[in-house]
C-alpha positions in Angstrom: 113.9 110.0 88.6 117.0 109.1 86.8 118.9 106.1 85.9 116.5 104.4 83.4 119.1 101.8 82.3 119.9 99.1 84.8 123.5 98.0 85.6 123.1 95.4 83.1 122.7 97.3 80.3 119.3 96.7 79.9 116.0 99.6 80.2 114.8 99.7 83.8 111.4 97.8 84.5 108.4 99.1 86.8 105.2 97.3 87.5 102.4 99.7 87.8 99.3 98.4 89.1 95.7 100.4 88.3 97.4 101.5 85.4 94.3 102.6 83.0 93.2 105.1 84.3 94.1 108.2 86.6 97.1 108.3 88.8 98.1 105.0 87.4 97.9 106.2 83.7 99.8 109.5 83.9 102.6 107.2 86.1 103.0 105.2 83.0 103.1 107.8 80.6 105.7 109.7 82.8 107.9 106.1 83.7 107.7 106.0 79.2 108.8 109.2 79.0 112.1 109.0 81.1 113.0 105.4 78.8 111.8 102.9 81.4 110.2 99.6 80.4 106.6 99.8 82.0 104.7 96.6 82.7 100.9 98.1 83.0 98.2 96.1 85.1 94.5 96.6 85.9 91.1 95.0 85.0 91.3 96.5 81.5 93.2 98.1 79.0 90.6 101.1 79.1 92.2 104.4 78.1 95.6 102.3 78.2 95.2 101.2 74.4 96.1 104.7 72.4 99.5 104.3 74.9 99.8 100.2 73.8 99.9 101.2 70.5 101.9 104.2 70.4 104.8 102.5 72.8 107.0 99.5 72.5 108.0 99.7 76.0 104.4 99.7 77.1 103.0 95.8 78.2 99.6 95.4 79.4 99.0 92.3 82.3 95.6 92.0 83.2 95.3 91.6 87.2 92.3 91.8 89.7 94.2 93.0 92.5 91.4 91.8 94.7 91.5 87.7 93.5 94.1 86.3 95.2 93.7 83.3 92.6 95.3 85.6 89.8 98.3 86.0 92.1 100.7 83.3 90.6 99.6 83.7 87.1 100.1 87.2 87.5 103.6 86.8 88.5 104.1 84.3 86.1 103.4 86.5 83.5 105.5 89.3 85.0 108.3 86.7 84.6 107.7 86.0 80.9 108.5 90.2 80.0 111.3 90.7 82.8 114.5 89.0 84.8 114.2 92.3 86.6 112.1 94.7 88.5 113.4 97.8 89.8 110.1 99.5 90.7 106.8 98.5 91.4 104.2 101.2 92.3 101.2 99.6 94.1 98.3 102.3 92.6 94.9 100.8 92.1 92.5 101.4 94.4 88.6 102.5 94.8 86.9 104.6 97.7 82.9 104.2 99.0 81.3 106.3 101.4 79.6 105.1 104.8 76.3 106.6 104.8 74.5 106.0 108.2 71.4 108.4 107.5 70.1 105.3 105.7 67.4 102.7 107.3 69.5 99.9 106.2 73.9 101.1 105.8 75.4 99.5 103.7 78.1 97.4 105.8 79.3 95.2 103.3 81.0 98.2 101.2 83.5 98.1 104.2 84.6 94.4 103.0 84.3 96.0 99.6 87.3 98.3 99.9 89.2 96.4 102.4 89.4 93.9 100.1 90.6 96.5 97.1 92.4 98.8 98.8 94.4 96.6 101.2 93.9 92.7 100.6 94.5 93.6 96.6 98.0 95.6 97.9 98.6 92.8 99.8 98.0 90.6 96.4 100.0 92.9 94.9 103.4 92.5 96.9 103.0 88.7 96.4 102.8 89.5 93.0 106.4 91.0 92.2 108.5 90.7 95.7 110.4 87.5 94.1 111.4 89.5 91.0 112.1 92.3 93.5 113.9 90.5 95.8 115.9 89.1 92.7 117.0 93.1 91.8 119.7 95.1 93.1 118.8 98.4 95.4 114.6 97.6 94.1 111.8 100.1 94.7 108.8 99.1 96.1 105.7 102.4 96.4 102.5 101.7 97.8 99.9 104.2 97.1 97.9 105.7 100.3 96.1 108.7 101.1 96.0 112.0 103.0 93.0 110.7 104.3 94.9 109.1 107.0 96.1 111.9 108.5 92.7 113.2 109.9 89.4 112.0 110.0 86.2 113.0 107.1 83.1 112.1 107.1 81.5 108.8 105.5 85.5 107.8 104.9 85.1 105.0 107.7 86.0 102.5 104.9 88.1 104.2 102.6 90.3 105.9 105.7 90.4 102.6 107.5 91.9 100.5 104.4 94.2 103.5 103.7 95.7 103.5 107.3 96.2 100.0 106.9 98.2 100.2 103.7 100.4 102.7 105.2 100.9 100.6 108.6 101.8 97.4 106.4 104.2 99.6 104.3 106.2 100.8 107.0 106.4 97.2 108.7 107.4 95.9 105.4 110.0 98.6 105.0 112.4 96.8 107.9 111.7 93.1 107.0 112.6 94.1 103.9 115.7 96.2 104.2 117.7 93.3 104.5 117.3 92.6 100.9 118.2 96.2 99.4 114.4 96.6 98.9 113.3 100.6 99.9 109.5 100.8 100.5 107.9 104.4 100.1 104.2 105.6 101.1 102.7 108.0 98.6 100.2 110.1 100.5 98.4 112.6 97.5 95.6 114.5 98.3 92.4 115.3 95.8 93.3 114.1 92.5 91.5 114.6 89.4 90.5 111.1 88.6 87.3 108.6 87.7 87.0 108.0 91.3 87.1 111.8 92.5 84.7 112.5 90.0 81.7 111.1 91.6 82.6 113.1 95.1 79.7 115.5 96.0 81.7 117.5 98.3 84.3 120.3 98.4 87.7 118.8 97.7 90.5 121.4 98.2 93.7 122.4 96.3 92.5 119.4 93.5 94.8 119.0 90.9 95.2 117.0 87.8 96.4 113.2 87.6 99.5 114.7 85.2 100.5 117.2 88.0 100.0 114.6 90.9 102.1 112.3 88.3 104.7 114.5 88.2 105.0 115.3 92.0 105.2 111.7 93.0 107.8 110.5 90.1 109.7 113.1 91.0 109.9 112.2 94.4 110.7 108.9 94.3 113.5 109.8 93.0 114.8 110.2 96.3 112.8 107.2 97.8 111.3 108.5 100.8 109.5 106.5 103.3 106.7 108.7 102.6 105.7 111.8 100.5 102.1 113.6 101.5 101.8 116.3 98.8 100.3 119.2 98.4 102.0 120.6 101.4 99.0 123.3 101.7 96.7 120.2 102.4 99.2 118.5 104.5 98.9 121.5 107.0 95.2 122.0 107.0 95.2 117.9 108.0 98.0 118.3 111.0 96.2 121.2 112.3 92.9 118.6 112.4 94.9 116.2 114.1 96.4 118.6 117.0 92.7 120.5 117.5 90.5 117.4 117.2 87.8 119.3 118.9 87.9 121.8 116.4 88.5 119.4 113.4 84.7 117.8 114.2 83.1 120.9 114.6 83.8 121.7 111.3 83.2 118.9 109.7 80.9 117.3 111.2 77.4 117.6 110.2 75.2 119.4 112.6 72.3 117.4 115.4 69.3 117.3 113.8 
């Protein structure tokens, strides 16, 4: 991405939500990199401090993207480091499995991740539209999955909330073309992060945070409505969503 001085003179700004951690973290380091000015928000500094310390440019807001109540004090503070906003990239997110082999599921993980996933995006775009709104030719990126492109096991939640993010995106994208806002949908597959880490299953063509990082700053550069990367995974998901039939044999588990 180029262009990390505004038309006033002034360093760019992006707002990176989920930023301690993961995708969120190598964003920041690679928005620092290229000069911009990056506003960092999550629940906690976390692995964010060495990059505080090490970076003027660098600001840490604390934001629960899931309590709406933080929403105008969020924005508030957002206000207090910037007049501008050319970028905000929508990251944090978490992911729970379904798992209906037990007596008792566990339902309320679907409100869980709803609320994180979604509702907190949602929060989110509350957050910075003003300032976004207030900034010539603004970037807004929200964060999704592959997952939505074909069905996996015990992803009822995490699938769900992602489908919705994207749907919200694109609706967003022409109410808010008439204020020179582009919207783009990052769809990355397995990424190397906190979150991944737990999965006890097979996640192929994984790659790191930095790589992932890389593939998606790079691509905004062109702001796309969306950008599904790695290409190799990309295929294997459009062939499960033209042989369906075929897709659930594999994948599903066996009748007991």
């Amino acid at each position: 991405m180029s262009a990390s001085v505004s038309k006033n003179g002034e360093k760019n700004v992006v707002w990176i939500t989920g930023a301690s951690s993961g995708i969120g973290l190598a964003l920041a380091k690679q928005y620092l990199d290229d000069g911009w000015k990056v506003i960092a928000s999550a629940r906690s500094e976390k692995a964010l401090t060495p990059l505080l310390e090490a970076h003027a440019d660098l600001v840490f807001l604390p934001f629960d993207i899931a309590d709406a109540s933080q929403v105008e004090s969020t924005r508030q503070a957002i206000f207090a480091h910037t007049t501008h906003l050319e970028c905000a990239v929508l990251n944090a997110g978490t992911c729970e499995y379904l798992d209906l082999t037990e007596s008792e599921p566990d339902w309320q993980m679907m409100d869980r991740v709803m609320s994180v996933n979604f509702f907190g995006l949602v929060n989110s775009v509350d957050v910075c539209l003003p300032l976004l709104k207030a900034t010539p030719h603004s970037h807004l990126v929200g964060v999704g999955s592959q997952a939505v492109q074909a069905a996996f096991p015990q992803a009822e939640a995490y699938g769900a909330s992602k489908a919705a993010v994207r749907y919200f995106l694109s609706s967003l994208r022409m109410d808010l073309k008439p204020f020179d806002i582009d919207v783009t949908c990052l769809l990355p597959g397995f990424v190397d992060t906190p979150l991944t880490q737990k999965n006890t299953f097979s996640m192929p063509f994984l790659m790191s945070a930095d790589d992932a990082a890389k593939r998606m700053y790079k691509a905004l550069g062109s702001r796309p409505f969306e950008f599904a990367f790695p290409k190799r995974l990309s295929m294997m998901l459009w062939a499960g969503r033209h042989f369906p039939k075929l897709w659930l044999s594999m994948l599903a588990p066996k009748k007991k």
